[in-house]
C-alpha positions in Angstrom: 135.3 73.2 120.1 136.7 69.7 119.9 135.8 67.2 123.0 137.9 65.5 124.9 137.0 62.0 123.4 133.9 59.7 124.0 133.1 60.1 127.1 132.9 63.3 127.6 130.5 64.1 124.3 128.4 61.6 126.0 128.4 63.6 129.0 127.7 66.8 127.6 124.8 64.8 125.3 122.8 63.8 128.5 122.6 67.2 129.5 121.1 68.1 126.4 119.3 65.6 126.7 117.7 66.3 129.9 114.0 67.0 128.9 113.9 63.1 128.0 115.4 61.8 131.4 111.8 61.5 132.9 109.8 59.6 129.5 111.5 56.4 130.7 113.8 56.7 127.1 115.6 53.5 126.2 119.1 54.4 124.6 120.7 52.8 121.6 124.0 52.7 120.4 125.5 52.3 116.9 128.5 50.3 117.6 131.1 51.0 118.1 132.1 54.5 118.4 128.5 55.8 119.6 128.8 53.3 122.7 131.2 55.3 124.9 128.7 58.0 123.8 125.6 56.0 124.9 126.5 54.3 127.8 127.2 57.9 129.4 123.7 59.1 128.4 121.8 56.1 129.5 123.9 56.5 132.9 122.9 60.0 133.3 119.2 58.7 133.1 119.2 54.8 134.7 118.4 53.5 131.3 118.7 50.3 129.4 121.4 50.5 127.1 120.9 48.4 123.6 122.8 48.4 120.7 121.8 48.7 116.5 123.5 46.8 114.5 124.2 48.7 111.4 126.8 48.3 108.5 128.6 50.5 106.0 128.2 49.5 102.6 131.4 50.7 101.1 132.5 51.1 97.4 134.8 48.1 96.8 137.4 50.0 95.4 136.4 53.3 97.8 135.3 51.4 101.7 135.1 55.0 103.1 132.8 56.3 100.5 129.0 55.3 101.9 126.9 53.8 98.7 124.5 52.4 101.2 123.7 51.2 104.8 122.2 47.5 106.2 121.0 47.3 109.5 120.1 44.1 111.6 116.6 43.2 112.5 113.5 40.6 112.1 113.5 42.3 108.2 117.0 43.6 107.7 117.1 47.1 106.1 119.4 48.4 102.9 119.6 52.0 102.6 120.8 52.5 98.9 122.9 55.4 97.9 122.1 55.9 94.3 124.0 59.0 93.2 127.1 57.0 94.4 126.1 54.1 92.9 125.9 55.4 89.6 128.7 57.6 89.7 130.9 54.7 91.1 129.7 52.4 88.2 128.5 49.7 90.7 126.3 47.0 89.3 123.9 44.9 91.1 126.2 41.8 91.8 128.5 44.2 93.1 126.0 45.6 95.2 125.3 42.1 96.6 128.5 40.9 97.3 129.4 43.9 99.5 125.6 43.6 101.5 126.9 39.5 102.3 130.2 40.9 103.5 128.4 42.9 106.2 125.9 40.7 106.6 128.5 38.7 108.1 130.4 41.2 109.5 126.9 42.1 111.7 126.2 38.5 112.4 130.1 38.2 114.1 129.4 41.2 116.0 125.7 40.2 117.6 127.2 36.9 118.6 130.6 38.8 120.0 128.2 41.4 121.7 125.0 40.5 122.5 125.6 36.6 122.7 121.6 35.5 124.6 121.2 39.2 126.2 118.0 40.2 126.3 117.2 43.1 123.8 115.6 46.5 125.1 111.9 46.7 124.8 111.5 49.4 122.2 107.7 49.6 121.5 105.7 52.1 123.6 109.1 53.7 124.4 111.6 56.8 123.6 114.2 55.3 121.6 117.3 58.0 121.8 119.8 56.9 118.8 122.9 58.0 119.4 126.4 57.8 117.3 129.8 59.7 118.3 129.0 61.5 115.3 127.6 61.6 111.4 129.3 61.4 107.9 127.2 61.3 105.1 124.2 59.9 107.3 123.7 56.8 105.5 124.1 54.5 108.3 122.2 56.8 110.8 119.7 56.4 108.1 119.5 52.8 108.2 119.0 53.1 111.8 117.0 55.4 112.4 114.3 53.3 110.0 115.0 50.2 111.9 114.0 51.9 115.3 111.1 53.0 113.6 109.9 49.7 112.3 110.1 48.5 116.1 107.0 51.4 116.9 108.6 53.8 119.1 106.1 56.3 121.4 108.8 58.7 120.1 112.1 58.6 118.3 115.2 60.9 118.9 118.4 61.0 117.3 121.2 62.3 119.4 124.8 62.9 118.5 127.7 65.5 120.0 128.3 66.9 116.0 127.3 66.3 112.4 127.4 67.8 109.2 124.4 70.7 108.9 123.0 69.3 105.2 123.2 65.5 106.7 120.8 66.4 110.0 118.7 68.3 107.1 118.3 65.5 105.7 117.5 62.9 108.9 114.8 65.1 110.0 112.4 63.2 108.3 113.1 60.2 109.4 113.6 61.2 113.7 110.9 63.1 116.0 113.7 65.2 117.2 117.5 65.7 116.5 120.1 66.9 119.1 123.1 68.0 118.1 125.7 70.0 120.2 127.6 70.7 117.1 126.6 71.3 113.3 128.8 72.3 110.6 128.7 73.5 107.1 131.8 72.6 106.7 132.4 69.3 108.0 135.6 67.5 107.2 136.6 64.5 109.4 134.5 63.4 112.1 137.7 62.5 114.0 138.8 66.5 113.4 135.9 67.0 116.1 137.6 65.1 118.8 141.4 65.2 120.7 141.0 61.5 121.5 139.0 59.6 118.5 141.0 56.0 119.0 139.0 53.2 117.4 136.6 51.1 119.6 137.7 47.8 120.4 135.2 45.3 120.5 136.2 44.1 124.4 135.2 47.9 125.2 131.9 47.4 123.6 131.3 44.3 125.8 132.6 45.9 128.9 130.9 48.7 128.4 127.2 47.0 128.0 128.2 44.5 130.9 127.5 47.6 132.9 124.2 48.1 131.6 122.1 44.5 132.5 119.3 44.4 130.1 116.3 45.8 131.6 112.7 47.1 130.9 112.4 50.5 130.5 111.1 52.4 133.8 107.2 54.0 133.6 107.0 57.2 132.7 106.9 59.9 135.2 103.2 61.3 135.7 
């Protein structure tokens, strides 16, 4: 069953969700299609909203096709694709070049985003990932290793649909997975919703303007 758009997976997410509303979670957007998802869920549940800035790395001659994943951080982190790399005949200069294109490309968007804001106080906490959805998984991936590094009390990945052998493959990496929807046969992640516009980077801002950073609230005895 397709959502509406965003929004409403996000809605639908909190309620799935609901057995992590009282651990004082922190909630953490991949930009910029998981945000209308996120901000909904960390609504639902008074929590601070943060983003994790994580890149494609695209075949040069193939962007859509995933040969890896960098994420932002202290120590960033590459998650290499190797089957596609080989396949796709991609050498290590290659490689490279692509990882300093979205280097950059992260770098533009944590200045156009984040700017001075205060980041979310991870450690100690449930961090709940969430994405409008998952491909191949190589950016959740990234992600989901980067929240980890940050030492999490407990790490959740949540997302409205997803292929079935991709969340097969993430369980190793996340405490729990979510997932209102999984299917063997994926396709398109857009086939999943009736409204999958892109995400313009003023929504982004707009959208964590209504989330003030804050510390996460104590856990409920």
């Amino acid at each position: 069953m397709p959502f509406r758009n965003r929004a409403e997976a996000g809605r639908k997410l909190a309620v799935a969700l609901a057995e992590y509303k009282d651990q004082a979670p922190v909630v953490l957007a991949l930009p910029r299609g998981g945000v209308p998802v996120a901000a909904e869920v960390a609504a639902a549940f008074a929590a601070p909203l943060d983003l994790i800035l994580v890149r494609k790395i695209g075949v040069p001659f193939q962007p859509e096709l995933a040969m890896g994943a960098i994420v932002d951080g202290r120590t960033p982190i590459i998650v290499r694709n190797e089957d596609v790399i080989r396949h796709a005949g991609i050498d290590e200069a290659e490689f490279s070049a692509v990882c300093d294109a979205e280097f950059a490309e992260i770098e533009r968007r944590r200045q156009r985003y984040l700017g001075g804001r205060e980041r979310a106080v991870i450690a100690g906490h449930t961090a709940i990932v969430i994405d409008d959805g998952i491909a191949t998984g190589a950016t959740t991936r990234a992600a989901l290793r980067a929240t980890r590094a940050r030492d999490p009390k407990r790490l959740v990945l949540a997302v409205p649909v997803a292929p079935t052998d991709s969340l097969a493959e993430l369980r190793v990496e996340a405490d729990d997975i979510v997932c209102l929807e999984a299917h063997e046969m994926f396709g398109a992640l857009g086939f999943y919703y009736h409204d999958f516009r892109q995400i313009s980077d003023e929504e982004v801002i707009e959208l964590l303007q209504r989330f003030p950073p804050q510390k996460p609230r104590e856990t409920a005895a």
